[in-house]
N, C-alpha and C positions, 0 to 999 in steps of 0.2 A: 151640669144637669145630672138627676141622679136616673142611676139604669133601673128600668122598668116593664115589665110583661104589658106589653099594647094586645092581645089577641094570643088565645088557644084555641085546639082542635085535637081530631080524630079523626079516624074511620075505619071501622070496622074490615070495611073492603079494601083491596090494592086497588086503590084508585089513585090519580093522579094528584087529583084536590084535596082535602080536608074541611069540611063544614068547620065554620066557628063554633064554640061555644061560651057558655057562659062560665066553666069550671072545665081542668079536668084532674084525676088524681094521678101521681105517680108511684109507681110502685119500685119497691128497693130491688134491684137486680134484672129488673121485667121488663121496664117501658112504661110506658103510657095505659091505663086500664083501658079496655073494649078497643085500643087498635090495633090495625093489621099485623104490628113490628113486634109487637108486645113477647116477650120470651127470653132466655138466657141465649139460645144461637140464632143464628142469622137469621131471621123472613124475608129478608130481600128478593123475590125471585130470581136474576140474576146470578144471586150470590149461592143459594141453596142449590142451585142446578149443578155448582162448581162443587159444593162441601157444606154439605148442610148440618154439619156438626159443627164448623166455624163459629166463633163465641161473636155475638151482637152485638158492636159498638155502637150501629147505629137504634138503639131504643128510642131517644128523643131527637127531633130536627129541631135546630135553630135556625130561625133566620132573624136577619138587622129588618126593621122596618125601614131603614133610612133605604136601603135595597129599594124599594116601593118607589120611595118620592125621587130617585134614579131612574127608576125606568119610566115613571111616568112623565121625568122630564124628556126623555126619548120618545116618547110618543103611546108606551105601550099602557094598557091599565092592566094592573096585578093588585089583586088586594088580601088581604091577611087570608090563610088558609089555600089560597091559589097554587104554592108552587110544594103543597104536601106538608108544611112545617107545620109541626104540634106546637111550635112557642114562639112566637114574634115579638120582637124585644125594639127596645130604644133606647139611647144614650150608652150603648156602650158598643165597639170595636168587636165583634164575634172575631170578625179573621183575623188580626192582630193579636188574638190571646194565644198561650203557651199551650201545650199537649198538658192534659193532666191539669189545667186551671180547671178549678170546681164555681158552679156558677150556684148560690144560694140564692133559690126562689120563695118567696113569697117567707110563711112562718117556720116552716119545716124540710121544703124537698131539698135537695141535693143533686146535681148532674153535676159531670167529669169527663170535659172535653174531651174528645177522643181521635176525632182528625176535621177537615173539610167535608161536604157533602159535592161528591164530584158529580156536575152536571150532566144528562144525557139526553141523545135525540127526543125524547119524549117533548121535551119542555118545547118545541117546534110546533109539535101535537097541539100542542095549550094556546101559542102564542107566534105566528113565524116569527123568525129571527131574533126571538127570547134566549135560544142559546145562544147566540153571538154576544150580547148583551151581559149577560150572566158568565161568559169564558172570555176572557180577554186576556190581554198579553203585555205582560213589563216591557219594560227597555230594552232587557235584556234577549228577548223572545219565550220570556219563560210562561207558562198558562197562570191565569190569577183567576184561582175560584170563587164568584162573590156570593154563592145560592147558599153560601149559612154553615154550619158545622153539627157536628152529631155528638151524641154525649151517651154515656151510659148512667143510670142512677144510682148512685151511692146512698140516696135518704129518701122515702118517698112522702107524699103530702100531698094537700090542694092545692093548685094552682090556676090565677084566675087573671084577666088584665086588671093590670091597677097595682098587683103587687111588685113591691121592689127586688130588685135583685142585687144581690152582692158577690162581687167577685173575691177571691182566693186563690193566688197564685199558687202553683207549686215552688219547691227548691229550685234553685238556680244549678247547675247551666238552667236554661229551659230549652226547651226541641219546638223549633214551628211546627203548627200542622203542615201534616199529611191528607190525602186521600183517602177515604176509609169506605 
């Protein structure tokens, strides 16, 4: 199956969701145009309260669509845009890729993985027990993040559902993500 953008979004506001749209642009170094994250340091509220000069790795949200048809085998309904991600993908492993894999969207954009997008109380807010869901735990008792990963942009462009995406590993070693 080849990987593909099923859904983008925004929002202007720190809100929890993200409207669909039909496009959105990426801009080189910024984020996403017209939302909330958009900037070279951190918007995260959380994060600006600690060091709001911290550099923003999280400019773009990824998430797996395949995430969706998970949880709604669980019972829950979440659909594109619902858990904040700007880019909802198919056919390819978000968490499984290396720190530093660059995901080539559509004709032009560029993102470069930068870690996991670690879940919080909020997603309870959206959904009860969608954190449970979304944090779960290996064999080993270790947390397994499945809410998507965060990228900064390297190239910017439009970006729309339908376009393919191509992956680009880094050099080897490779480092798993992290928490970002």
């Amino acid at each position: 199956m080849t990987a593909i953008v099923t859904a983008v979004g925004r929002s202007a506001a720190h809100s929890f969701s993200k409207p669909t749209l039909d496009g959105i642009r990426l801009l080189a170094g910024l984020g996403v145009e017209g939302d909330a994250h958009l900037g070279v340091t951190v918007k995260h509220r959380s994060r600006v309260a600690v060091d709001p000069t911290q550099p923003n790795l999280r400019q773009v949200h990824l998430i797996q669509a395949e995430l969706f048809d998970e949880l709604a085998a669980a019972g829950f309904v979440v659909a594109a845009g619902d858990m904040g991600e700007n880019v909802a993908t198919r056919g390819i492993d978000l968490l499984s890729l290396p720190t530093g894999a660059r995901l080539h969207l559509g004709a032009d954009a560029v993102v470069e993985v930068t870690g996991l997008r670690n879940p919080c109380a909020q997603i309870d807010g959206f959904q009860q027990g969608l954190l449970k869901a979304v944090l779960g735990r290996d064999e080993h008792g270790h947390p397994v993040r499945k809410a998507g990963v965060m990228a900064v942009v390297l190239a910017g462009g439009a970006v729309q559902p339908g376009d393919p995406i191509r992956i680009e590993l880094p050099p080897e070693p490779h480092r798993p993500l992290e928490r970002v």
